[in-house]
N, C-alpha and C positions, 0 to 999 in steps of 0.2 A: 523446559522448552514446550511450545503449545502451540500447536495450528490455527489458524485464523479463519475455517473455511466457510463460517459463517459470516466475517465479514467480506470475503472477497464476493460469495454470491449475492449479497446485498448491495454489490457495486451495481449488480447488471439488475437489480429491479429497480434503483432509485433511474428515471429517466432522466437525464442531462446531471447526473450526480446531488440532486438535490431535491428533499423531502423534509416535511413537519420533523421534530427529534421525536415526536411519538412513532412516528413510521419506523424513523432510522431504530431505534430500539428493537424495532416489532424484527425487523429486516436483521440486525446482527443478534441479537439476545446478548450473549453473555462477552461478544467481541465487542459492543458498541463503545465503553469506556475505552478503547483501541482507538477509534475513529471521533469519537466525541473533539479532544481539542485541535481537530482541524475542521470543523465545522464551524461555518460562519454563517449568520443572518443575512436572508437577500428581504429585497420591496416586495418580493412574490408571496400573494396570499393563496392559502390552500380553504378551497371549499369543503372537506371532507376529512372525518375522523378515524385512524383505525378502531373497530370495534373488536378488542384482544380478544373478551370471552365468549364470545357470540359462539353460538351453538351454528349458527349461517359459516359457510365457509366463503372468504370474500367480503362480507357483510361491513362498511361502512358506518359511520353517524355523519347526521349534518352539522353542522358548524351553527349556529343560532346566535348572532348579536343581540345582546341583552342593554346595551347602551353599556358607554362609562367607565370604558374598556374592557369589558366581563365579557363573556364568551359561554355558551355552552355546547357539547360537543353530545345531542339527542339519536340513539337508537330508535330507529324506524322501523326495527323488528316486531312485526302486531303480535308473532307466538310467541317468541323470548326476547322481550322488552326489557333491555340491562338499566341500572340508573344512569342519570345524565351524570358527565363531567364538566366538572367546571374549569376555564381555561382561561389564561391571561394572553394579552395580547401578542407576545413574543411565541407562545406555543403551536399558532398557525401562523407563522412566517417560514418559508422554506427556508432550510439550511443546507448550502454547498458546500462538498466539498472544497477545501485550498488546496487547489493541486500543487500551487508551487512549494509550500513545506511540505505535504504528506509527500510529493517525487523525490523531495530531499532527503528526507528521511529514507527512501528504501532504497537510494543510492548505493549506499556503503555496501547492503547485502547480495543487492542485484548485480555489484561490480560494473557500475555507470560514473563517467564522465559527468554529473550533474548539468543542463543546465536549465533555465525559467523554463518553463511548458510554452512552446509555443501550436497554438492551432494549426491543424496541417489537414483535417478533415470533418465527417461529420463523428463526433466521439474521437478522435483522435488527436495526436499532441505529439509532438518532438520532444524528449524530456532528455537526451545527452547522448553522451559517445558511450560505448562499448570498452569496458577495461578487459574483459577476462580473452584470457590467452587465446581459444575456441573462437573468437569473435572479435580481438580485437579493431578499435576501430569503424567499425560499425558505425551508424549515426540508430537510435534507440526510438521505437517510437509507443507509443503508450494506446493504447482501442479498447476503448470500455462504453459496448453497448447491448440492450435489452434483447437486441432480437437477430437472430444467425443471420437472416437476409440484408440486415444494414451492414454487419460484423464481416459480411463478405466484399460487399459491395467496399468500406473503407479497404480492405485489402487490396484491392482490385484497382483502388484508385492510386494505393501507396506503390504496385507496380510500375503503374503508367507512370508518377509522378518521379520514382525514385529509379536511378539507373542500375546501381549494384547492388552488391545486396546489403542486406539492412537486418535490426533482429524490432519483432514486435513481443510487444509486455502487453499480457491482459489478466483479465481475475481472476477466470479459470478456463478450463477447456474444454465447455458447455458449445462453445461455436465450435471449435478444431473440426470439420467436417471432415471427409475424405474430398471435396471436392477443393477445402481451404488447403489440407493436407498436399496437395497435386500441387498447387502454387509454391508452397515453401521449399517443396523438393526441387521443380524445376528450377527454381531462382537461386537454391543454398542458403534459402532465408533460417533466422535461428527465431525460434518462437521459444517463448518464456510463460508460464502458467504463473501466479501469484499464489495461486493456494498450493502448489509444489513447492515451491522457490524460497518464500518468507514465510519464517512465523515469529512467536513473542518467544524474547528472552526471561527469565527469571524474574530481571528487574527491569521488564518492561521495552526493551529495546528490540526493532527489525531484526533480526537476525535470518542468514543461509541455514534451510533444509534441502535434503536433498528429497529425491523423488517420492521416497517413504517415510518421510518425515522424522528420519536420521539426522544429530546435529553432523554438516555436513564440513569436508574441508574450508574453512572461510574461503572467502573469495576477495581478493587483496581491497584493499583502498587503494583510489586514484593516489597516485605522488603527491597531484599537488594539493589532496584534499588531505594529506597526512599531518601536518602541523594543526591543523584546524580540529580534526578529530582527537589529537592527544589533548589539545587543550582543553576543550568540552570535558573527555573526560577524567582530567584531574579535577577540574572545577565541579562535575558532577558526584564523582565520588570520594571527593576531598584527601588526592592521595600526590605524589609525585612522582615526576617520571623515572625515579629511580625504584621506585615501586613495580613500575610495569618491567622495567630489563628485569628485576629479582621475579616478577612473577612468573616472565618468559623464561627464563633461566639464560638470558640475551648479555653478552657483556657493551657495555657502551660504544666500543667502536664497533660491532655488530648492528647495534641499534640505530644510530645514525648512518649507517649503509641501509637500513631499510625506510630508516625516517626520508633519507633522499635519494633512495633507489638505485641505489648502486650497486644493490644483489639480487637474484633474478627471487621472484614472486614463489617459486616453489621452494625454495631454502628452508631447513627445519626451523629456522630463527626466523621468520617472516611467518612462517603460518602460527608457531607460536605467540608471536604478538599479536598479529590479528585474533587468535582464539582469546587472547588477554581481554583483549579491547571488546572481544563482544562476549563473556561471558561476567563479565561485574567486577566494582571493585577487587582490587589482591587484598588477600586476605592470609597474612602471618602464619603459616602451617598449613593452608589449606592446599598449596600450590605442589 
């Protein structure tokens, strides 16, 4: 299990989620292979290169068209003048974020209703309903921005806009002021931390942490997102669904009471298939 907390703070310096992949690397280090296949190419060109070794903190290169699609990315440092990099055209293209798979993906952890991101503010997005028992219900909204003044002001607007209460998802709780804090209490609102909440699995996968980054009770799968999730992952770790009742220790008719919900969420046989499904293949003896 592995925390991510370098890429969730790399949310709130990319502005509007999108940056060079030299950035993005600079910005998560050793998380970026995390965030990498949900970055896509946009038409936006970036004027400016990070400078990793730069002795300057902050310190830049420019960008230098060399014709013929070659690129060079020159240190303008007069006292520690680094060598030039040479760049292909795709390497100053910003890369955004896809919110709509990466919200998919943290779905299952964060115990969300999935659905498309829809815009609702400035940094903010509607990304699903609320499954967890604490909240169900809920409509989910996702605010991911650089600076506490904007990171309020969205809050401020999702009051006005939204009648009851609601739960907000952001990267971390670098904004949570005590004045954002006054808002959430008077409303009942539920606020969610990402670098609390998810980190990586073993084999790669979102998984629930809890506060101290304990692997934590799962947090169910929607209903009706439970056929879709087995299927993934027998296809992913090439096993069958008699695999997962044996590794929950779940007898079959237990398990299609949880495949279609027809036993409550806290049942020793529901959290152990949830811990099945998010901790990797079954593995003959290990279970």
């Amino acid at each position: 299990m592995k925390k991510l907390s370098r890429l969730w703070r790399a949310f709130e310096r990319a502005p509007g989620l999108a940056a060079i992949p030299a950035q993005w690397q600079q910005y998560c280090g050793s998380d970026y292979a995390v965030i990498q296949p949900f970055l896509k190419p946009t038409d936006m060109v970036a004027a400016a290169y990070p400078c990793h070794d730069c002795r300057v903190t902050g310190c830049t290169r420019d960008i230098i068209d060399c014709g013929d699609g070659q690129f060079l990315a020159v240190c303008r440092n007069s006292w520690h003048r680094r060598p030039e990099i040479s760049m292909a055209t795709g390497d100053r293209l910003l890369h955004q974020v896809n919110l709509s798979g990466f919200t998919r993906a943290l779905a299952p952890p964060l115990g969300i209703r999935w659905q498309n991101p829809a815009v609702r503010a400035d940094g903010t997005w509607a990304v699903g309903i609320a499954c967890r028992r604490d909240m169900r219900g809920r409509p989910v909204f996702l605010v991911v921005l650089p600076a506490a003044a904007r990171f309020r002001a969205a809050i401020e607007r999702l009051l006005f806009d939204v009648p009851g209460p609601f739960v907000i998802v952001a990267p971390t709780n670098n904004h949570r002021t005590v004045e954002v804090q006054e808002h959430l209490q008077r409303r009942g609102l539920g606020f969610v931390a990402l670098e609390d909440a998810v980190g990586l699995s073993d084999d790669r996968q979102f998984v629930a942490l809890d506060p101290d980054g304990s692997p934590d009770q799962p947090l169910p799968t929607p209903v009706e997102d439970r056929p879709r999730t087995v299927r993934e992952f027998t296809v992913r770790h090439k096993c069958k669904v008699k695999d997962i009742q044996v590794a929950a220790s779940a007898d079959e008719a237990d398990y299609y009471k949880w495949l279609h919900g027809k036993i409550p969420d806290h049942y020793s046989t529901c959290i152990a298939i949830e811990r099945v499904l998010r901790s990797g293949a079954p593995k003959p003896g290990k279970w």
